[in-house]
C-alpha positions as CSV (number, residue, x, y, z in Angstrom):
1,X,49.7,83.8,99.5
2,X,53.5,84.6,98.6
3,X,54.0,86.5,95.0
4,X,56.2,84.5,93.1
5,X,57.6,84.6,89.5
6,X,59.5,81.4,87.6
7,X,61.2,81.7,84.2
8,X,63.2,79.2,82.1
9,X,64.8,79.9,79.0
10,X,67.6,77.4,76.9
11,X,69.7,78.7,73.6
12,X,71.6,77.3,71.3
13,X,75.8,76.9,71.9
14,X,76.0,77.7,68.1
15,X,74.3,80.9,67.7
16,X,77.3,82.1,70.3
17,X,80.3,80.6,68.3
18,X,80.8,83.3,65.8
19,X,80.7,86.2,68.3
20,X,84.0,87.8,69.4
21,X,85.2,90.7,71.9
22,X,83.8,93.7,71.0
23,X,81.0,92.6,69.1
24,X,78.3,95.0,69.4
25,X,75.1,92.6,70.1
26,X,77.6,91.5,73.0
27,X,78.3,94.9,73.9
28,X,74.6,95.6,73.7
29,X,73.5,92.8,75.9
30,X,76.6,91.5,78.2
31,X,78.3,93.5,80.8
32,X,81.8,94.3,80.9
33,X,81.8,91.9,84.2
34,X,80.4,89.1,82.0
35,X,82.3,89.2,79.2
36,X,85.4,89.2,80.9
37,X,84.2,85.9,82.8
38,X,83.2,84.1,78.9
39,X,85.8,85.4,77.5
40,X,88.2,83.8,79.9
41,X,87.1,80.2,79.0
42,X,88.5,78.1,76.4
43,X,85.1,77.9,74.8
44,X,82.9,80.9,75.9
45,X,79.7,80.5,73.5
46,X,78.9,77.8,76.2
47,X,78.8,80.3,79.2
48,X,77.7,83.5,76.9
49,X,74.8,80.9,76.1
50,X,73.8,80.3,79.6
51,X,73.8,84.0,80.7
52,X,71.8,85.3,77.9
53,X,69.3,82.3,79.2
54,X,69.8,83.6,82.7
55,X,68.8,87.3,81.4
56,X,65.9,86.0,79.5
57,X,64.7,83.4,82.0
58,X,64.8,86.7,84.9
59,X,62.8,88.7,82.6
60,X,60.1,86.3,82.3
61,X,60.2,85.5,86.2
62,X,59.7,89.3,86.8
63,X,56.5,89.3,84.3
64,X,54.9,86.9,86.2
65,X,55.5,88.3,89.5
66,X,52.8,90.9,90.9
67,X,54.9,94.2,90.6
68,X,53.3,97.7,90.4
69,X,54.7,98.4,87.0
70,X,55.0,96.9,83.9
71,X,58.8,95.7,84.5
72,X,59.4,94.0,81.2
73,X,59.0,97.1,79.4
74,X,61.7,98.9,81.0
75,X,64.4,96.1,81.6
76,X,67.3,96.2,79.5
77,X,69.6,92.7,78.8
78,X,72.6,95.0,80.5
79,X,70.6,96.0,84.0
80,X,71.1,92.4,84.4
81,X,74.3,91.2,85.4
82,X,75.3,87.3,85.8
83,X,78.2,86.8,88.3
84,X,79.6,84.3,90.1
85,X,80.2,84.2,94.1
86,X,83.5,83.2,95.3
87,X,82.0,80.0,95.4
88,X,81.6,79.8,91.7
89,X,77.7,80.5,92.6
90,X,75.9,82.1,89.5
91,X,73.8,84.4,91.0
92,X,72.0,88.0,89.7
93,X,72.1,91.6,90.2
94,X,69.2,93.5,88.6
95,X,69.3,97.5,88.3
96,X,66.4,99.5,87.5
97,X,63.3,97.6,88.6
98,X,61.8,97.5,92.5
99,X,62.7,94.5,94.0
100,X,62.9,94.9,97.6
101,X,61.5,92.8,99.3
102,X,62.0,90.0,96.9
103,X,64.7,86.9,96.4
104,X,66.0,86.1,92.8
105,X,67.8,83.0,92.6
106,X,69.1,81.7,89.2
107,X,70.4,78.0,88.4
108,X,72.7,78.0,85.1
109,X,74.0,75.2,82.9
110,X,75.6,74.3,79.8
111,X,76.9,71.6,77.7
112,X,78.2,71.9,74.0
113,X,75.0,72.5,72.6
114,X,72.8,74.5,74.8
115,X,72.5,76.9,77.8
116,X,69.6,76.6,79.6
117,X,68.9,78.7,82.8
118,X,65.7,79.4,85.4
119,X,65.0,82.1,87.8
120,X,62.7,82.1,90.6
121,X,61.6,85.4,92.8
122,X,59.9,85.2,95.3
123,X,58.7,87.3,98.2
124,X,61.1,87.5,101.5
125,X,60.0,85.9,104.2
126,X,58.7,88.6,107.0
């Protein structure tokens, strides 16, 4: 049987509204990298909304995966960073915890009320 973990989290547009560069709960939670991407929106809570979801929706894909250690104790909202690929592809990066071996793959969306974003990981294929 493959070790998988899926997480899913959604937030609220508004509670991102009254944040601005150099806050410091975004400083404490968004990368430099991510901020820079939000920030160069016309309306960024949308996107700030989404990637906080991502972050939260990876951290509860990697509790219920099968690794050695107690992951969710040790991962920080900045050891995960959001990105996009050329492509305009959200996809991960996630420092600090063992995943080789494993896939992450993170779907992302937003409107003007809500981010909502889920994360699988999986096992790679041998």
């Amino acid at each position: 049987m493959t070790d998988f973990g899926v997480g899913v989290d959604i937030e609220s547009v508004d509670r991102f509204r009254k944040y601005r560069p150099g806050d410091p709960f975004l400083s404490r939670v968004f990368t430099h990298v991510e901020l820079d991407y939000c920030f160069s929106k016309a309306s960024p809570a949308p996107h700030l909304a989404a990637r906080f979801a991502a972050k939260e929706a990876i951290i509860k894909a990697l509790y219920n995966i099968n690794i050695k250690e107690d992951v969710t104790l040790k991962v920080n909202y900045k050891y995960i960073e959001i990105f996009n690929t050329a492509r305009g592809v959200p996809i991960a990066r996630v420092k600090g915890v063992p995943m080789a071996g494993l896939t992450l793959r993170i779907s992302l969306s937003h409107n003007d009320d809500y981010g909502i974003a889920y994360a699988v990981i999986a096992e790679e294929k041998a």
